[in-house]
N, C-alpha and C positions, 0 to 999 in steps of 0.2 A: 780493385775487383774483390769480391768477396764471395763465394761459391759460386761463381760466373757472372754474376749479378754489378753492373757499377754502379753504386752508390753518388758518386761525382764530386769533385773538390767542394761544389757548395753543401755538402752534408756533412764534409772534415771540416769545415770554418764554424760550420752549428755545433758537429760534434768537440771543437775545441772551446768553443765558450760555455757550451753544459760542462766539461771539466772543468774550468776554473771556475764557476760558480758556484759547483759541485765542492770541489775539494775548499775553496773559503769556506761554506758553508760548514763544512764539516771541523776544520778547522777551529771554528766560533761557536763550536759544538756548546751550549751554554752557556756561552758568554753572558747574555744578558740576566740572566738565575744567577750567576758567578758574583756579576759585578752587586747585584741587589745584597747577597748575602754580604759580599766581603766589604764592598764601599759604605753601602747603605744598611746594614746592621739588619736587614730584613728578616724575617722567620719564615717557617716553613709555610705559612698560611697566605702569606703574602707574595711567595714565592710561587703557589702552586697559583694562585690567582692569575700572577706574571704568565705561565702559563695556558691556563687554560681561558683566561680573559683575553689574552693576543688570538689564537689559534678561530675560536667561536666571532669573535667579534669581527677579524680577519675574514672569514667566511661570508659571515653578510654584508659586508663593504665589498666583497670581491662580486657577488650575486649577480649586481645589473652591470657587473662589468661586462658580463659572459656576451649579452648581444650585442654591449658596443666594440668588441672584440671581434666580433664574426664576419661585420660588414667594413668593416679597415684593413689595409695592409697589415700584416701581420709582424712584420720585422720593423718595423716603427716601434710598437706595440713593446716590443720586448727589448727594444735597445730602452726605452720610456721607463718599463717596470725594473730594469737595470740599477737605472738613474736615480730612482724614487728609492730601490733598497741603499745604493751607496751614500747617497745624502743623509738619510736615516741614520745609519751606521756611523758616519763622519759627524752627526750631530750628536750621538753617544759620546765619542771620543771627544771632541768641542768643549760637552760641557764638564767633562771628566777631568781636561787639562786646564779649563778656567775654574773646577772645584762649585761647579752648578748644575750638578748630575741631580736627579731626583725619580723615586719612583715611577709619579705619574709620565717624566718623560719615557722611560723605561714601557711603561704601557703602552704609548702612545707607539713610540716606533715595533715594538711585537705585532700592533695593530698592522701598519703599513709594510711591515716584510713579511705577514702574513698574507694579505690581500695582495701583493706584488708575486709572493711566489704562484699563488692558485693563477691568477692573471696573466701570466708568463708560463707559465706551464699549458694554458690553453693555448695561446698565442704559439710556443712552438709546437705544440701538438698538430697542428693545421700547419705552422712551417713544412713541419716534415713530413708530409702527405704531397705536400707540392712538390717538393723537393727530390723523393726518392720512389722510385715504382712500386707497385704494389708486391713484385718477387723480391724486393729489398727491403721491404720492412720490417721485416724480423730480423734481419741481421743487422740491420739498422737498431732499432731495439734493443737484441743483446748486447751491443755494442756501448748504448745508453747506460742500461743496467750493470755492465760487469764495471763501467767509469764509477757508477755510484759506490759498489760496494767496494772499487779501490782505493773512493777517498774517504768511505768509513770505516777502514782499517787503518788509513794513512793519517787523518784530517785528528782526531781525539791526540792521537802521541804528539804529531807537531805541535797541535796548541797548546797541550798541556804544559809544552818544554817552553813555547813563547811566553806563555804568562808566566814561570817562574826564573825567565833569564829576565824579561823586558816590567812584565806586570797585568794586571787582570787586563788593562785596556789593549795589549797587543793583537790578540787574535779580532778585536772590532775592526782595528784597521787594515789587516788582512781579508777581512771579510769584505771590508768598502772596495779593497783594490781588486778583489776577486771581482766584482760586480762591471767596476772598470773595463777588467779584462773582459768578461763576457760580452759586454756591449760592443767593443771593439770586434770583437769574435762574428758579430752578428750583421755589422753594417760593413764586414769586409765580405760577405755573402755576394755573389755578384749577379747573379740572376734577376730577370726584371720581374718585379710582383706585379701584377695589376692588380687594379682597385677590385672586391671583392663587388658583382653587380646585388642592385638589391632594388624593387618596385619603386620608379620614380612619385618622389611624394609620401611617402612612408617611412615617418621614424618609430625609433625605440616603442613598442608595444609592449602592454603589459604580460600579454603572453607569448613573447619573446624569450622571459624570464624562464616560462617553464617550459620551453619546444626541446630541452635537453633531457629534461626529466620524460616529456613523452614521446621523445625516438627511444629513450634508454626503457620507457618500460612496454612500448608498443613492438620492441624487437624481439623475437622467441629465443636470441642467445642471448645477447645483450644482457637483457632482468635478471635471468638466472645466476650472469657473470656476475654483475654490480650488486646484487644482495648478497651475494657468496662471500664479494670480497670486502664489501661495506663492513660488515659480521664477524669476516675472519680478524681483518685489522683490527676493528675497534675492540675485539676481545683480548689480542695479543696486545696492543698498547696501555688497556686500563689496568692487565696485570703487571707492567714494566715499574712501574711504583711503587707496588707491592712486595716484587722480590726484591727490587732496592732495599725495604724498609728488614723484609726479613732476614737477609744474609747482609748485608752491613750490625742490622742489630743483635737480636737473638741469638746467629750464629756466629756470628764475631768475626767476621771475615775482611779483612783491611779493604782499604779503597783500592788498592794496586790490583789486589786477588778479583775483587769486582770488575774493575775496566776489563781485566784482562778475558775474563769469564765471557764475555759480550766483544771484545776484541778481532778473537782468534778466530771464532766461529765467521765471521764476517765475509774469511776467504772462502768457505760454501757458498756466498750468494755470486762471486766472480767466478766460483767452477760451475755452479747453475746456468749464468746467463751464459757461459761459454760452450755448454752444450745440449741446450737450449734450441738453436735451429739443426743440429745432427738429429737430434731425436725426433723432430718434427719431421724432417724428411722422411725417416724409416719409418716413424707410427704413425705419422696423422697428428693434424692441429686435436682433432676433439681426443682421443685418448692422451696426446702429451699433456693436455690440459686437466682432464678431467685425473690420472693418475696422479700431476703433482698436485693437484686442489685435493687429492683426498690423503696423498701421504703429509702435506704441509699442517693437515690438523690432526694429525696423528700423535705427534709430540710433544706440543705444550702441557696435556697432562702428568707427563713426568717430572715436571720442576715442583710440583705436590711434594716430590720426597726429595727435596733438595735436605741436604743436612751440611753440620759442619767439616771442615776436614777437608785432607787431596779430594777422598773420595766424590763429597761435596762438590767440590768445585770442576772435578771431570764430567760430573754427570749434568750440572750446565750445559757448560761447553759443549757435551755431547749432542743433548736437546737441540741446545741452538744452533747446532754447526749442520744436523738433519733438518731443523724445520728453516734455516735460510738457504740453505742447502736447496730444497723443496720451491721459496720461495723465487728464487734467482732463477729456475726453470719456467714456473709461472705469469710471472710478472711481464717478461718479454713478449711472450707468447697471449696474451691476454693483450697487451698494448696496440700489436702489431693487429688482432682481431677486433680491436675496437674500432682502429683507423680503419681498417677494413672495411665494417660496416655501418658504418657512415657515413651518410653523402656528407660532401664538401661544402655546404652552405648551411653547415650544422657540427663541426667539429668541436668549435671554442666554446660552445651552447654545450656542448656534451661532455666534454672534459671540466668545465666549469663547475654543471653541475653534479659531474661525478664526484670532483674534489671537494668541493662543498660538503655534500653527504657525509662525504669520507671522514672529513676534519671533526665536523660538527657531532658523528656518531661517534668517535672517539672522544669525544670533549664529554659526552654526556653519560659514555658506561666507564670513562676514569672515575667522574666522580660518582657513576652509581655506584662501581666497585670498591671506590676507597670507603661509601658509607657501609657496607656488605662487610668488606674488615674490620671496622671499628666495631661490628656487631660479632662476625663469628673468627675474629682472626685472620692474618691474612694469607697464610696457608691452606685453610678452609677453601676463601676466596678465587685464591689462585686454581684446588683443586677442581672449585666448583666453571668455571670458563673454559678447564679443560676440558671438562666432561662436554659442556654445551659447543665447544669447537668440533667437535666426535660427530654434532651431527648435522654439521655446517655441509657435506658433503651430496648430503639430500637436496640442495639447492644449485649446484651446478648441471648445466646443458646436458640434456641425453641426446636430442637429436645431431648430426653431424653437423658439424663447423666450415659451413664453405667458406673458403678465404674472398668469394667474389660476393656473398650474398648480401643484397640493400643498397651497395655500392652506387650512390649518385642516382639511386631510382625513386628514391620515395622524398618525392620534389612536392 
């Protein structure tokens, strides 16, 4: 039970395979960047390629997954995308222990655990709609959320410590066994799915592809939400390079001082999702939401005056321990309103192409932002995403947030 609400053992079988998939992942926190640099003698150019060439490429391989997703069982789906990331993984490590490791395969599986995560993350998105009632969703949610930011505080230390007892390849194979775990997680589910109905005689349509993109922008919450947070993200992600570049170099700040810098703050986004449905109760979904979407851009402009020194490195910490802080409130709550208004024969269509977006708008203001600092610096850079976060604010919902609104009506 969870504020009176029962979630049901089949949402602790889900919710235990998102944690081990969750905490491998985190664990294997760049691994594959790691091995390129350390096995494979890679530079930074080839590395940011590894990057941003899995993540983009990832996305449109995932695209036409979204409808053949929608009309299939869903727990197939995701025990499937399981399967695809651990073999991936297991063929890193394969060709690492026969000494036949190579870039391009490095490419190749960023690809395939790119397009498996977007693909699995629709597939459970539409599990857990079936799964738990629409008063359980958000606890459901936070629940998601605070698992994530416990294995991105957990998951970087562990691996760190596994690749220098075992070696760069240990945390891949932790990552495969996680993948293992979740799949198990998922087909120990017990509840019967039925097949998802769909117009006999009718396959995959071209506009299939885009029915995600126009529920999401034909919704009067929805658009406001998905540009909000398309925007916020990919502005906070294209800067994440940048202060890398600036406080490792310039300001001289060791690798240790850095992890931890991004560490500690981590545990804001598990006190966010933790209360996260209290404050919805007392305020309302549209003020919980709209207050954290407008304090979460509030703080990125202050890493602008990062410097070196304690000083320096509190005033990180501080930045980010409010803006995930911020974001751990948000994110559940936004989740839980998305399933919401969404019919059910359009989840994996919607989540698909939200992540798409997502990924893809990140891939493209990294590297507008990394050319932006080559031109004005990348404290300039930094400063200047802050300022355009400031008025990210202007794009979230004004009218009220019904938790029932669009629900399975617009058939």
């Amino acid at each position: 039970m969870a504020g009176g609400v029962s979630l049901g053992r089949d949402f602790g079988r889900l919710w235990a395979a998102y944690a081990a998939g969750t905490l491998g992942t985190w664990v294997a926190f760049n691994a594959l960047p790691l091995l390129a640099i350390t096995v494979l003698h890679k530079g930074s150019a080839e590395v940011a390629a590894l990057a941003a060439v899995g993540a983009a490429v990832g996305a449109a391989v995932a695209l036409p997954l979204g409808p053949w997703v929608e009309f299939r069982r869903k727990r197939p789906v995701m025990v499937a995308m399981d399967l695809v990331r651990c073999a991936a993984m297991l063929s890193v490590a394969a060709a690492y222990a026969l000494d036949r490791l190579g870039f391009v395969q490095l490419l190749v599986v960023s690809v395939l655990v790119a397009a498996a995560d977007i693909t699995f993350g629709a597939a459970s998105g539409a599990c857990l709609k079936a799964l738990v009632p629409a008063e359980g969703r958000l606890v459901a949610q936070a629940r998601l959320e605070s698992t994530m930011w416990t294995a991105t505080v957990l998951g970087p230390p562990l691996g760190g410590a596994l690749v220098a007892l075992l070696g760069p390849v240990a945390t891949v194979l932790v990552d495969a066994l996680s993948y293992l775990l979740s799949a198990a997680g998922v087909r120990a589910i017990k509840g019967r799915e039925p097949r998802p109905a769909r117009k006999e005689g009718r396959g995959t349509q071209a506009g299939d592809l885009l029915e995600g993109w126009r529920h999401i922008l034909a919704q009067p919450v929805l658009r406001p939400l998905f540009l909000n947070s398309v925007l916020v993200n990919g502005l906070i992600m294209a800067t994440a390079p940048l202060l890398a570049v600036l406080m490792l170099g310039p300001l001289g700040f060791a690798p240790w001082q850095y992890g931890l810098a991004f560490a500690v703050p981590c545990l804001g986004g598990l006190l966010g999702s933790r209360i996260s449905r209290p404050l919805v109760a007392r305020h309302g979904r549209r003020r919980v939401l709209w207050t954290s979407g407008v304090l979460r851009a509030c703080w990125p402009v202050g890493l602008a005056l990062v410097h070196s020194g304690v000083t320096g490195l509190v005033l990180v910490m501080a930045v980010e321990l409010a803006l995930i802080t911020c974001a751990g409130v948000f994110t559940p709550v936004l989740a839980a309103q998305r399933l919401d208004l969404t019919p059910t024969d359009r989840v994996a269509r919607t989540l698909t192409a939200w992540s798409v977006t997502a990924k893809a708008s990140a891939a493209a203001l990294t590297a507008l932002w990394g050319l932006l600092a080559a031109a004005v610096g990348p404290r300039a850079a930094i400063g200047l995403a802050g300022v355009l976060l400031l008025a990210t604010p202007l794009l979230l919902p004004r009218e009220e947030v019904r938790a029932t609104e669009g629900v399975d009506t617009c058939k």
